[in-house]
Steps between C-alpha positions, in 0.01 A plus 500: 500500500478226274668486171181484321408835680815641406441390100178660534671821608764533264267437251256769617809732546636385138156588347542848671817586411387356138174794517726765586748704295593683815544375842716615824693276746486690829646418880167630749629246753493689889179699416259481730130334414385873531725584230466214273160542511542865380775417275245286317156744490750743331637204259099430449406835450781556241451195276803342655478111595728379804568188536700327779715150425790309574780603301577147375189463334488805387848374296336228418215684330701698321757245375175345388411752286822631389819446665723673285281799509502526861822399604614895638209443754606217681733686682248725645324152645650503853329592821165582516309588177166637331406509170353846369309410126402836332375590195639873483906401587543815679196476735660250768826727533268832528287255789840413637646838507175682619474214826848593599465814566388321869611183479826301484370278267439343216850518328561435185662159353404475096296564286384370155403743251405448160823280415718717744614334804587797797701344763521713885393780642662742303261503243227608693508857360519304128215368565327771646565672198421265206204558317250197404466446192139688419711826611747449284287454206268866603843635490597414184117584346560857671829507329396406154174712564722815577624579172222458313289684759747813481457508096102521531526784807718692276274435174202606705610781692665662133181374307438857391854587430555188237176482315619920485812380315380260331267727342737779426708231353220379275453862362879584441510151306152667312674879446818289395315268264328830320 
């Protein structure tokens, strides 16, 4: 590979990595083309981009386009590695988790997510469990709706029991006022 190839794909990587919020840095290395091929219809069918490169220029790309901010992930960059890019941060570790139920593989190195860096495999179950960030926000909605929604039900189920009191009240202030 020439350098000029390799410039083109760190910058192609760089403008990636630049795109996505969220991205995964996985090992699929010893899967079989049968596998791969599987591994990527399910990252397809799930919104999830894979991406294979040399873990130098994928350094490079990222020093590129933020060294500093990066800089937990190198370590993962050893060995074989694939690049998962995601919109929804918890939909590569549910793919992950769900394909190895039968396989082996792929395993976990890092992940990027939304300014948090998640270094090994013990964070698979983090991930699995993080909610994007849509979720999060129809969570807090349902929250804030909750409270207001309770006061209404209760106004509407007593409807006939307050405008009662507030009509007996009315006539006791009348009788009082006489």
């Amino acid at each position: 590979m020439t350098r000029e190839e390799k410039n083109q794909i760190i910058d192609s990587l760089a403008d990636e990595f630049s795109q996505h919020d969220n991205f995964y840095i996985t090992d699929i290395s010893e899967l079989t083309v049968e596998k791969s091929n599987q591994l990527r219809r399910q990252c397809f069918g799930k919104q999830v981009k894979l991406r294979m490169a040399k873990n130098t220029l994928i350094k490079k790309a990222l020093e590129k386009i933020g060294p500093e901010t990066y800089q937990e992930l190198f370590v993962t960059l050893k060995g074989t590695s694939a690049i998962m890019f995601c919109e929804a941060p918890n939909s590569p570790a549910r793919l992950i988790k769900s394909f190895r139920k039968d396989n082996d593989k792929p395993v976990l190195k890092g992940a990027y997510i939304d300014t948090a860096v998640f270094v090994g495999e013990e964070h698979l179950e983090t991930l699995v469990a993080m909610k994007s960030r849509l979720e999060l926000i129809g969570d807090i909605v349902g929250l804030l709706q909750s409270p207001a929604k309770n006061v209404i039900s209760a106004l509407n189920s007593a409807g006939g029991k307050i405008s009662g009191i507030l009509e007996t009240l009315e006539q006791r202030g009348s009788e009082n006022a006489s």
